[in-house]
C-alpha positions in Angstrom: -53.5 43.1 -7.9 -50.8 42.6 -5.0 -52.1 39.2 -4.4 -51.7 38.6 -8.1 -48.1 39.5 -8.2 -47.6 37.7 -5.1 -49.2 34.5 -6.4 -47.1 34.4 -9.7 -44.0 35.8 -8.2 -44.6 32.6 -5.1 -44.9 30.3 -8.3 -42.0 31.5 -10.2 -39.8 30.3 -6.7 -41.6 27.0 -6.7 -40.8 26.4 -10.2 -37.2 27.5 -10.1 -36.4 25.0 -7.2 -38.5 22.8 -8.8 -36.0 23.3 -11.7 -33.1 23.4 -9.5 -34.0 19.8 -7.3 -34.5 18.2 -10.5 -31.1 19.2 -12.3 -29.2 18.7 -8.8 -27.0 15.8 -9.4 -27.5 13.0 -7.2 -25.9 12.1 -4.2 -23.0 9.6 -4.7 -21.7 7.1 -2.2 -18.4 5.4 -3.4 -16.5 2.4 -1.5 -12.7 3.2 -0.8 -10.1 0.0 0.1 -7.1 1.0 2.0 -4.5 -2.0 3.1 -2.9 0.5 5.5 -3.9 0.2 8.6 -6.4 2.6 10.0 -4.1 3.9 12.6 -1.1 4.5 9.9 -0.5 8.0 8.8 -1.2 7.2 5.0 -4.3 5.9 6.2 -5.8 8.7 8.2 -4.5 10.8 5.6 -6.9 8.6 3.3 -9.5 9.0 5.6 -8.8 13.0 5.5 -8.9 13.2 1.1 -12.5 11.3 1.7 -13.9 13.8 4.2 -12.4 16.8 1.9 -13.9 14.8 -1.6 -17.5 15.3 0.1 -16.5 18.8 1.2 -14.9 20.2 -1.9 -18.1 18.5 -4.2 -20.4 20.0 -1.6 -22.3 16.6 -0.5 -22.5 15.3 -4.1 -20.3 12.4 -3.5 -19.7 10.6 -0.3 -16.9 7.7 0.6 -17.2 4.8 2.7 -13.4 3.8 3.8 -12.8 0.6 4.6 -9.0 0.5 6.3 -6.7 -2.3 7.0 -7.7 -5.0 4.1 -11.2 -5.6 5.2 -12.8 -4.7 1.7 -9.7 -6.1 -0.5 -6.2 -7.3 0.0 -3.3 -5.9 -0.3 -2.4 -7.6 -3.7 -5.9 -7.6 -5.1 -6.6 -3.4 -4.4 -6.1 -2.6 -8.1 -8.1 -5.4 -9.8 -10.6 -4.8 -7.0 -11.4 -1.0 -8.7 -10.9 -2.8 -12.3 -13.4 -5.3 -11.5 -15.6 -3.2 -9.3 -15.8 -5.0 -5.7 -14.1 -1.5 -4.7 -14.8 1.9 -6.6 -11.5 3.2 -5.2 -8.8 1.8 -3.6 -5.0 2.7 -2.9 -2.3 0.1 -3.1 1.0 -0.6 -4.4 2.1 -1.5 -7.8 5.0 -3.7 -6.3 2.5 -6.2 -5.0 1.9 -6.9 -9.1 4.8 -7.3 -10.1 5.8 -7.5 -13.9 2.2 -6.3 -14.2 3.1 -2.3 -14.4 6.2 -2.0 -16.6 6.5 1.0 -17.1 5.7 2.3 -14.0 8.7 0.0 -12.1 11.5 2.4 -13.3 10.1 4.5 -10.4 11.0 1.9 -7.6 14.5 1.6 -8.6 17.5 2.3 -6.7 17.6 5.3 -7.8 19.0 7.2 -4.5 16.0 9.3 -3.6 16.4 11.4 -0.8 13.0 12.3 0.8 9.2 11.0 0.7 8.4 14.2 -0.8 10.8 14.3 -3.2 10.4 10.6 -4.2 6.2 11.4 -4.4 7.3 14.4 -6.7 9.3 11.9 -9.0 6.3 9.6 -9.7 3.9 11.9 -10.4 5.9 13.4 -12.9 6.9 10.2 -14.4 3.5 9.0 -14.6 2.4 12.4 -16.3 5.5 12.6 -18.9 4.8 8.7 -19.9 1.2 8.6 -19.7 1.5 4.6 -19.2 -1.0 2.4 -20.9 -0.7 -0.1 -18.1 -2.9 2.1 -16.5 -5.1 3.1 -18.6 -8.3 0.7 -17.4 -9.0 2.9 -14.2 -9.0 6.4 -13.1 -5.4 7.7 -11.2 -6.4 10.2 -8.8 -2.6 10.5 -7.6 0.5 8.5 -7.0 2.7 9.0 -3.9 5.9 7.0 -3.0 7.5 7.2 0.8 11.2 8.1 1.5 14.3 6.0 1.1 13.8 2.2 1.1 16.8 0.8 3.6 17.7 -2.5 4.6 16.9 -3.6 8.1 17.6 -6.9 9.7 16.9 -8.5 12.6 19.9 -9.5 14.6 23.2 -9.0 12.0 24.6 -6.1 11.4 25.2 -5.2 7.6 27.8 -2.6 7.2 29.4 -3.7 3.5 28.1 -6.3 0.9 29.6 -9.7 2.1 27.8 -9.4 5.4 24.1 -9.8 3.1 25.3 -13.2 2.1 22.9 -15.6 2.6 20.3 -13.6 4.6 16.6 -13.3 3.5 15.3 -10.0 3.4 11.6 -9.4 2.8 11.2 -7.5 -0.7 8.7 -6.5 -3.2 8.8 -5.6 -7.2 11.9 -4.3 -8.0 13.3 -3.8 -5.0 13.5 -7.8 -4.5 16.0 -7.6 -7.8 17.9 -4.8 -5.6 18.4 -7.1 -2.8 19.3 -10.3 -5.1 22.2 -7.6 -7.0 23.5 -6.6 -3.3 23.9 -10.3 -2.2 21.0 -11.2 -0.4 17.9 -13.8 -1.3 14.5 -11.7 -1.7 11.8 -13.4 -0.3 8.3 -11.4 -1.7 5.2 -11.5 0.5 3.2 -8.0 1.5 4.0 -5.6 4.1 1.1 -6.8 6.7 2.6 -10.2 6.5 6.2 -8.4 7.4 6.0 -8.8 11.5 5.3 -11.8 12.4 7.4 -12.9 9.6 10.4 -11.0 11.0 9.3 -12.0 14.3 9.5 -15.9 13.4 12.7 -15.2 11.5 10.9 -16.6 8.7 13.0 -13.7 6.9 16.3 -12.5 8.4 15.3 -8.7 7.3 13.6 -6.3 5.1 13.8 -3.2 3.3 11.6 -0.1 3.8 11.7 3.1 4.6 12.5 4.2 8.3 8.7 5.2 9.2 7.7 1.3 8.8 9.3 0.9 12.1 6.8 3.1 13.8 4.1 2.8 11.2 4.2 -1.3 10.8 5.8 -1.5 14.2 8.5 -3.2 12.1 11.5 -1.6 14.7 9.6 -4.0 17.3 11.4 -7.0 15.5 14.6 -5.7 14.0 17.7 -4.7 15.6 20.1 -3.2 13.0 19.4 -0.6 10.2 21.6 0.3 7.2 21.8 3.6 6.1 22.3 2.6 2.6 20.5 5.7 0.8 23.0 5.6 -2.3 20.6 2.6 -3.3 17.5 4.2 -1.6 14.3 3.0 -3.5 11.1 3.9 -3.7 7.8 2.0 -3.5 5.1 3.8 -5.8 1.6 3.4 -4.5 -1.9 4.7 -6.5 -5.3 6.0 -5.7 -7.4 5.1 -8.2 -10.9 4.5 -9.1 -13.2 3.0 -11.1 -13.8 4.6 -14.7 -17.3 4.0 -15.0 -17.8 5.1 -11.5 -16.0 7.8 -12.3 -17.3 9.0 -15.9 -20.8 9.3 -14.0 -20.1 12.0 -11.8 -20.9 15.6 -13.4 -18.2 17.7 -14.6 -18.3 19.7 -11.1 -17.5 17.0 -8.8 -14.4 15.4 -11.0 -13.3 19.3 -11.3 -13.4 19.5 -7.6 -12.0 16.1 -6.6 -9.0 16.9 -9.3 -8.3 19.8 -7.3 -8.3 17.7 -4.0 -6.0 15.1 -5.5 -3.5 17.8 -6.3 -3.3 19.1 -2.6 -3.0 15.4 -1.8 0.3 15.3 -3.6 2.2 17.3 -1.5 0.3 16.5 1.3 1.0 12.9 1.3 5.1 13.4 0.5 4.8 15.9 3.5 3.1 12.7 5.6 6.0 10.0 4.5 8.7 12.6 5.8 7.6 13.6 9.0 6.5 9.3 9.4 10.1 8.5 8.4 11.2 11.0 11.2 8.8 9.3 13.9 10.2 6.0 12.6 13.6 6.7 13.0 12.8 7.7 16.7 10.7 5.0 17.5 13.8 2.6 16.4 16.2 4.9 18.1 14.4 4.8 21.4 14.1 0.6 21.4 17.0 -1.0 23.6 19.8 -2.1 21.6 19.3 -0.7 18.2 21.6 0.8 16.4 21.9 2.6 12.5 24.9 1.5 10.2 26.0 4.6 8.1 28.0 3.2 4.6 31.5 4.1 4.2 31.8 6.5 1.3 33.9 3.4 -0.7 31.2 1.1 0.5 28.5 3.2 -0.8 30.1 3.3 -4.2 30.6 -0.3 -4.1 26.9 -0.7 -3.7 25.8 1.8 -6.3 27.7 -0.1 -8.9 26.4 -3.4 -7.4 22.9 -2.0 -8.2 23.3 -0.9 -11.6 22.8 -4.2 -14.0 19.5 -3.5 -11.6 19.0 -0.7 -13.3 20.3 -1.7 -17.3 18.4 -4.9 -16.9 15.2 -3.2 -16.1 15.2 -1.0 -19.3 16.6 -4.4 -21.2 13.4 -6.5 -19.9 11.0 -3.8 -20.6 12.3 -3.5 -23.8 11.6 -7.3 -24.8 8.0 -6.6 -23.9 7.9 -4.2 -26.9 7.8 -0.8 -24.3 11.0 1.5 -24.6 12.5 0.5 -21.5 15.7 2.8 -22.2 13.0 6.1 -22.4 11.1 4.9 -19.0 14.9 4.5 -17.1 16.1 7.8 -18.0 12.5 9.6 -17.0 13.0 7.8 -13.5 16.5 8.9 -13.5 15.6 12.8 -14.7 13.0 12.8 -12.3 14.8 11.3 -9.4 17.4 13.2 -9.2 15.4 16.7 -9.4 15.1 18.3 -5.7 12.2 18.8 -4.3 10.0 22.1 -5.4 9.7 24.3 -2.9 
């Protein structure tokens, strides 16, 4: 009789991990391309979500990171997720420009006052306008680092007329920023930015202050401009593939949602303390020095800036989008402090 009992209640086990193996889901292993480099803080900090991803879905889904441009470049990351040579990838929309509408209001010079804050704005902005644009892969989160400054290489910039004629490495919207303030935009991606600078291909560039530690961009530039009036933002995504991602069960996209909204704050938290390490690093190079604006010359550029602003909404607008809506989002959003 025990031996019975023993025998069915040994078979009942079998059968329920039986059950259990077969309705485990299976393992996933999913490709991430980073263009940061791996020793950057937005890329370790990649490297961190990963790790946490396979934590959080308990071993369901695994990620290979591939740093520093060796899966995709930095201007191919998105249609590399689209068209699937990476299931994830996290770039920057600027490096498309004109191909993310909507999403450009963000990067204006809007006057943002901290990583965090600016990482706040976009994910906002993205969730009140729910943008078509990108509506062909899965966002896991946005982020967006501190004030974008102007930096040059020998010249010092204190007011407008001293921008004439130099060419300052810009992106996206930002490049129509540097063109309203009276300098020539030349666009080309933040790896190419050194030696570029180095060369005096470009005369400067404008970034926030933790590319000079970050990008080593302090290295090759003399001068900075504290022109945060005009401080832009560059928006950058993490996204992934759909498919890839409408075949994971319900419990791993629950989970990795919930890592993706630590990453929020995490990431603005990462831009700030970067932009503090930057602004060290630049500090402690011989014969650097940080322009502040005069409070008539910081007026002076905030006007200069806004047909920066009213073209954007007017250009959108031709393209059938309500560019006036998207502008006053970015400018709502902007101007919010940070949550605590």
């Amino acid at each position: 009789m025990f031996s019975h009992k023993l025998a069915r209640a040994l078979f009942g086990a079998f059968a329920l991990c039986l059950i259990t193996a077969v309705a485990a889901p299976a393992a996933t292993t999913l490709t991430y391309s980073n263009f940061f480099p791996p020793t950057h803080a937005q890329s370790k900090l990649a490297q961190a979500w990963c790790d946490e991803v396979t934590k959080a879905t308990g071993g369901e889904v695994k990620i290979q990171y591939f740093p520093g441009q060796t899966l995709t470049k930095a201007n191919q990351s998105y249609d590399g997720v689209v068209n699937g040579i990476s299931d994830l990838a996290m770039g920057c929309l600027a490096y498309t420009r004109g191909r993310f509408p909507v999403m450009e209001a963000v990067d204006l010079p809007l006057g943002y006052t901290s990583g965090g804050q600016a990482t706040q704005a976009v994910n906002r902005f993205f969730k009140r306008m729910n943008p078509k644009e990108l509506k062909d892969v899965k966002v896991m989160y946005l982020h967006a680092h501190g004030p974008g400054l102007l930096f040059t290489r020998t010249r010092p910039v204190a007011k407008l007329e001293d921008l004439k004629g130099l060419k300052i490495r810009a992106t996206g919207t930002s490049a129509r920023t540097v063109s309203a303030l009276g300098g020539t935009p030349v666009a080309m991606p933040m790896p190419e930015s050194y030696q570029s600078l180095s060369r005096g291909v470009v005369d400067g560039s404008i970034y926030p202050m933790e590319s000079n530690k970050g990008w080593r961009l302090g290295e090759v530039v003399q001068r900075g401009t504290l022109c945060y009036p005009v401080g832009y933002t560059t928006t950058f995504f993490v996204v992934m593939n759909k498919d890839r991602w409408n075949a994971l069960s319900p419990k791993a996209k629950e989970a990795i949602a919930k890592v993706n909204q630590r990453w929020i704050a995490k990431t603005g938290q990462a831009w700030d303390e970067a932009d503090r390490q930057g602004r060290e690093f630049f500090l402690s190079l011989k014969g650097r020095k940080l322009i502040p604006l005069s409070p008539a010359e910081a007026a002076r550029w905030k006007k200069a800036v806004e047909p920066v602003l009213t073209g954007y909404a007017q250009q959108v607008t031709k393209k059938g989008l309500d560019g006036a809506a998207a502008l006053k989002a970015a400018r709502e959003e902007a101007a919010r402090p940070l949550d605590k």
